[in-house]
N, C-alpha and C positions, 0 to 999 in steps of 0.2 A: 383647713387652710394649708397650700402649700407653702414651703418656708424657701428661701431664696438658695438653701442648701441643694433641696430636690431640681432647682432649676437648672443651677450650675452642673450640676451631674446630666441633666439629658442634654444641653449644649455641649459638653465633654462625650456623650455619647455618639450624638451626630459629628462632629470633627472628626474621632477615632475610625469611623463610620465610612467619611468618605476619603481619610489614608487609607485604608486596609481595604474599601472595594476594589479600586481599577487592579491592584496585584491580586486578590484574589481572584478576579475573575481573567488575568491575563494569566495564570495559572491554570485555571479553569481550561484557557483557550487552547494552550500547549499542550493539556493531557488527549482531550479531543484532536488536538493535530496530530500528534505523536501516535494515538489509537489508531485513528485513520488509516495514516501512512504503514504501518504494522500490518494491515487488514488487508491494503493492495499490495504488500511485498510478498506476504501469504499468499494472497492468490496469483500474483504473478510466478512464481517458485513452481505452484501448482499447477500452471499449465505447461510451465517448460517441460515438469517430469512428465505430465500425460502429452505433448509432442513429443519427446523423445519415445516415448516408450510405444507411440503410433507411428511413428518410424522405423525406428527399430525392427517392427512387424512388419511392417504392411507396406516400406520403402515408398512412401507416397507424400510429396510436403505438403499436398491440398487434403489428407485426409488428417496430416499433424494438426497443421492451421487448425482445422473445424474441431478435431478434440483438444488444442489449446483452448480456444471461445468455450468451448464446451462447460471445459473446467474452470473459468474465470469467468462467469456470466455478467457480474457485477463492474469486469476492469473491459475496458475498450475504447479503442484501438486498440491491439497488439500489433507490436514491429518485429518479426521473424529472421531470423539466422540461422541455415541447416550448415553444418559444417562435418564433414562432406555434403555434396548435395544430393548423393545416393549412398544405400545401405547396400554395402559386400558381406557377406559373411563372415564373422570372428571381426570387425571392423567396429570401428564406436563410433557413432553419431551426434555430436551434439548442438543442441539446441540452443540458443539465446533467444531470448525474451524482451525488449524492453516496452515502456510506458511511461507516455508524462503524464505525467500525476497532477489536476489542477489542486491547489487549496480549499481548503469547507472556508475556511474566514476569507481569504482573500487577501491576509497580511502578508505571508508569507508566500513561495512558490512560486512558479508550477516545478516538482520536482521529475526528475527523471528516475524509475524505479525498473530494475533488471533481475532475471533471473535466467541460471544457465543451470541448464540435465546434461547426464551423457549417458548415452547408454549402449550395451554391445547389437550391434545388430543379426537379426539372424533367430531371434527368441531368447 
């Protein structure tokens, strides 16, 4: 037979229960947003350096574009900025990047996330 001791303790367990879930898992929520958002700054960084670095070469901003996408398969749209808009020799190139970003939850956002390369042109 259970004693009215054991009762009061699972009544104190469920209240404890439903304090500590919604911050637990609004916690939860932040680490996955924060991850996310991490994951498209990464790939966004990563296509600026491969537009720049296809520029650079190849003085082309529709062959940059397609190896931005290239390197970022997962983020899209990309919104493009060559600055200059052509490659001189011993001259530097650079590229901006940006992206809005929508939210996984929906709480927060849509962020805007950028990344800029430079690089020398010419190889």
């Amino acid at each position: 037979m259970k004693s009215r001791r054991a009762a009061k303790d699972r009544g104190a367990v469920a209240v404890e229960f439903v304090l500590v879930a919604p911050l637990f898992f609004a916690v939860m929520l932040g680490i996955v947003e924060f991850a996310n958002f991490f994951r498209v700054q990464i790939s966004v960084t990563q296509a600026a350096r491969e537009a720049a670095r296809s520029m650079a070469i190849s003085n082309s901003q529709s062959t940059a574009a397609a190896a931005a996408t290239a390197a970022a398969p997962t983020v899209g749209p990309l919104s493009y900025s060559f600055s200059p808009s052509s490659c001189a020799p011993n001259q530097t190139v650079t590229v901006s990047i940006q992206y809005s970003m929508p939210s996984l939850t929906g709480i927060a956002g849509p962020w805007t996330v950028s990344g800029v390369s430079a690089m020398r042109c010419g190889g």
